[in-house]
C-alpha positions as CSV (number, residue, x, y, z in Angstrom):
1,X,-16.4,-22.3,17.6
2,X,-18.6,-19.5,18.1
3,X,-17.0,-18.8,21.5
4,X,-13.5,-19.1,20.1
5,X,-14.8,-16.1,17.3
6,X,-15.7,-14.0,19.9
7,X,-12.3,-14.7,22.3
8,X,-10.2,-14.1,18.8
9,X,-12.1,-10.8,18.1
10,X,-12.1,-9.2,22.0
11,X,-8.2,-10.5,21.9
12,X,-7.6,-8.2,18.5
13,X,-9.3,-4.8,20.2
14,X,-7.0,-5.6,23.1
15,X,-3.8,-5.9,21.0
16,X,-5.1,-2.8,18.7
17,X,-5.5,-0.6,22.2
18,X,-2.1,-1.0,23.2
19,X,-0.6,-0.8,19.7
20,X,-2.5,2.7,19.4
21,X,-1.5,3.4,23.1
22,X,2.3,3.2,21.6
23,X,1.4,5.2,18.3
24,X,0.0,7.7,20.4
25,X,3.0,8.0,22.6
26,X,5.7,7.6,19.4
27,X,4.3,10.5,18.2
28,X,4.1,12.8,20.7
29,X,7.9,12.3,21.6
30,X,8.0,12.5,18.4
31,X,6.5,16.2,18.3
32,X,8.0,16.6,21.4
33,X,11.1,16.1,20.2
34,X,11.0,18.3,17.1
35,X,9.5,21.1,18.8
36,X,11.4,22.0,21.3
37,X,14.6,21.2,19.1
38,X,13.8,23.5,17.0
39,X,12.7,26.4,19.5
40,X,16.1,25.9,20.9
41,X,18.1,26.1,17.4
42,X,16.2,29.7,17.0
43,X,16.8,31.1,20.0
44,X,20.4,31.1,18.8
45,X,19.1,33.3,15.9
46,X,16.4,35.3,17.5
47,X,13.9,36.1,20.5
48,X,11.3,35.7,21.0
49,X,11.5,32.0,19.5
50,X,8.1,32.0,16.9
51,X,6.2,29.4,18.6
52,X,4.3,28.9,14.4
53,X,7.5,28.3,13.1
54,X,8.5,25.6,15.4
55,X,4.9,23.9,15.1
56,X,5.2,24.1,11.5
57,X,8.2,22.3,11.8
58,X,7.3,19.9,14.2
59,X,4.3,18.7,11.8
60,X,6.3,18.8,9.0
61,X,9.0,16.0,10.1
62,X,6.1,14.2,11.8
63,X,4.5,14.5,8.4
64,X,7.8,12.8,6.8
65,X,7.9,10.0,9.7
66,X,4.4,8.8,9.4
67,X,4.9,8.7,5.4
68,X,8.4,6.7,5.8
69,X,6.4,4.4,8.6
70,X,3.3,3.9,6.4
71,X,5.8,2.6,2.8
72,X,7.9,0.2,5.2
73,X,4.6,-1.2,7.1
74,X,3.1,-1.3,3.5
75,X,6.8,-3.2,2.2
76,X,5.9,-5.4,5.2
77,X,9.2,-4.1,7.6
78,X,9.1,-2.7,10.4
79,X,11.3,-0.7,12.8
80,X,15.2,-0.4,11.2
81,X,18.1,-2.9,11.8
82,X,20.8,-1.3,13.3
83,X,23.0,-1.8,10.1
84,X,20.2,-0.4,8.2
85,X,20.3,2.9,9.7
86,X,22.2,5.9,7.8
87,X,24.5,5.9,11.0
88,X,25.9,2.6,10.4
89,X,29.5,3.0,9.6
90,X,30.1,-0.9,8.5
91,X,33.5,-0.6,8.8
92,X,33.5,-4.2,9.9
93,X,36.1,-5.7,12.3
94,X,38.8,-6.1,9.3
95,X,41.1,-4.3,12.0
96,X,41.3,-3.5,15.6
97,X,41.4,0.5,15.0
98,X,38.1,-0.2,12.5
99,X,36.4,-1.6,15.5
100,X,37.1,1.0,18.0
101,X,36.3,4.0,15.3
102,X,32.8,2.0,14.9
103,X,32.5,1.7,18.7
104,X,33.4,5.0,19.3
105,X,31.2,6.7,16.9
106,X,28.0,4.6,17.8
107,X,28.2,5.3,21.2
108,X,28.7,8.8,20.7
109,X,26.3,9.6,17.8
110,X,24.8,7.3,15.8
111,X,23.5,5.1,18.5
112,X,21.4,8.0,20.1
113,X,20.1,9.5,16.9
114,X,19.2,5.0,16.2
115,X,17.2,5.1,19.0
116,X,15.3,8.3,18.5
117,X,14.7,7.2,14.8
118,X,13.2,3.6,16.0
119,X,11.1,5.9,18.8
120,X,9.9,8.5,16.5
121,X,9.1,5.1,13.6
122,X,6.6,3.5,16.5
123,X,3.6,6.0,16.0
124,X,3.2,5.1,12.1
125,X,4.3,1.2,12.5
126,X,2.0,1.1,15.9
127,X,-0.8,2.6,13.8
128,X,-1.1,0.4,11.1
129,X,-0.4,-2.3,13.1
130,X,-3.6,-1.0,14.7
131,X,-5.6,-0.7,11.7
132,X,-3.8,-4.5,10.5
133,X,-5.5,-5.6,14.2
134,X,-9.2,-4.0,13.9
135,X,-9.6,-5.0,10.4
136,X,-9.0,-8.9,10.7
137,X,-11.7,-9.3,12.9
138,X,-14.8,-11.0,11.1
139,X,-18.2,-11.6,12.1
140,X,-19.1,-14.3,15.2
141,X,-22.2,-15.5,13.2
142,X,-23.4,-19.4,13.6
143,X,-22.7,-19.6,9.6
144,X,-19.3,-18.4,9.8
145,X,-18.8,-20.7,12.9
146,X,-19.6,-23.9,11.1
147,X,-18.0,-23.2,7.9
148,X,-15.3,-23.1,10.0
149,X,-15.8,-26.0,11.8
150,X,-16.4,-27.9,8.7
151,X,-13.5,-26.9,7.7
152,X,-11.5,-28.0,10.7
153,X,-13.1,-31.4,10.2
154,X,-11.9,-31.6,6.3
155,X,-8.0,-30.6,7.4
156,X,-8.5,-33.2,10.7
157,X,-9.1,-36.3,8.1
158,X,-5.5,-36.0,6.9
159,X,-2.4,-35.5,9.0
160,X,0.7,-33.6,7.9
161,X,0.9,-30.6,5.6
162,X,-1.4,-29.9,2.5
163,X,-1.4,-28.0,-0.1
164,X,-2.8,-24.7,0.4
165,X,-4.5,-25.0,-3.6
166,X,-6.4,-28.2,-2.7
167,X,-8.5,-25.0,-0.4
168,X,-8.6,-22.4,-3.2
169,X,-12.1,-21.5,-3.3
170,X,-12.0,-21.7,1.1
171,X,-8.7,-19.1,1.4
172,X,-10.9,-16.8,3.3
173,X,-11.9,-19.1,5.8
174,X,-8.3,-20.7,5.7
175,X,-7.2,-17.6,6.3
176,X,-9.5,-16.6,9.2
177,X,-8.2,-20.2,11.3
178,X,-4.9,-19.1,10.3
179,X,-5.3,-15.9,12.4
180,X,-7.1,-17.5,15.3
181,X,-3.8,-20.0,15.1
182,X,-6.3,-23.0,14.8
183,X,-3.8,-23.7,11.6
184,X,0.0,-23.6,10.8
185,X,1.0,-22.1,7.5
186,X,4.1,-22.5,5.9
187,X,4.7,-19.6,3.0
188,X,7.8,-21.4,2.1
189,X,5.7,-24.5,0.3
190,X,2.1,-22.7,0.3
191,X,1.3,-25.7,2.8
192,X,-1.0,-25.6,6.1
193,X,-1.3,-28.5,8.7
194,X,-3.9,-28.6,11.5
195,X,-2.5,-27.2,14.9
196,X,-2.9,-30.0,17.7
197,X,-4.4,-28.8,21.1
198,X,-0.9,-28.6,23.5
């Protein structure tokens, strides 16, 4: 058990590099994306383009993109649904010209602007999903290790699901074989059932 700790832990700084690899890389395309969006919107208006007015802006609406990110990882969502976006039209397919307009109009606009939107959302969701990662590791101590195993040994002596409440004073530890997907839990009926070996 001790080994299988230490495998679930090095496996959760793996997943937490590459979710921060893609924070890291949201948000620069992100600021990228802002930046030079702006710069080019001034230069209609004026030259030389302030370059502190264009940083300011950049921050600002990454400022606003890691806020939005942070309440829906926090609400437990994560990138938008396409019919969740503002760009969504929902005109349905009551009617053949309905259909086209909707076509039309998200290949056109709102499908671009979708995809930027769910580009610019991956450096927030990435790096709480980072944080979620780092932060469910636990200790690889022998005491952990044979609380656990003991109890593996108490869920192996009945098959089928149980009620989650018959473990109320163990929901750490439940939770912690959970994670390491040693056990199946069903939300639905606040039941868990040993996972067999495949």
């Amino acid at each position: 058990m001790l080994s299988r700790i230490t495998q679930f832990n090095q496996r959760q700084v793996l997943r937490a590099l590459v979710a921060g690899s893609l924070s890291v890389v949201g948000t620069l395309l992100g600021f990228g994306f802002f930046y030079f969006a702006s710069a080019r919107i001034w230069r209609f208006f004026s030259e030389p383009v302030p370059r502190g007015a264009c940083l300011a802006i950049a921050l600002g609406a990454l400022g606003l993109i890691f806020l939005e990110g942070l309440r829906r990882a926090r609400a437990g969502k994560g990138l938008y649904d396409f019919s969740e976006s503002p760009g969504h039209l929902g005109l349905g397919s009551s009617s053949g010209g309905a259909m086209m307009i909707e076509m039309e109009v998200t290949t056109q606009v709102t499908g671009p602007a979708y995809i930027l939107t769910q580009i610019f959302l991956c450096g927030p969701l990435q790096w709480q999903k980072m944080h979620t990662l780092l932060t469910s590791r636990f200790p690889a101590t022998q005491a952990t290790a044979e609380e656990l195993e003991r109890l593996l040994s108490d869920l192996g002596l009945k098959r089928g699901w149980q009620s989650l409440r018959k473990f109320e004073t163990q929901r750490a530890s439940i939770k912690k074989l959970i994670d390491m997907e040693l056990v199946d839990f069903s939300p639905r009926t606040e039941s868990i059932q040993l996972l067999q070996p495949s």
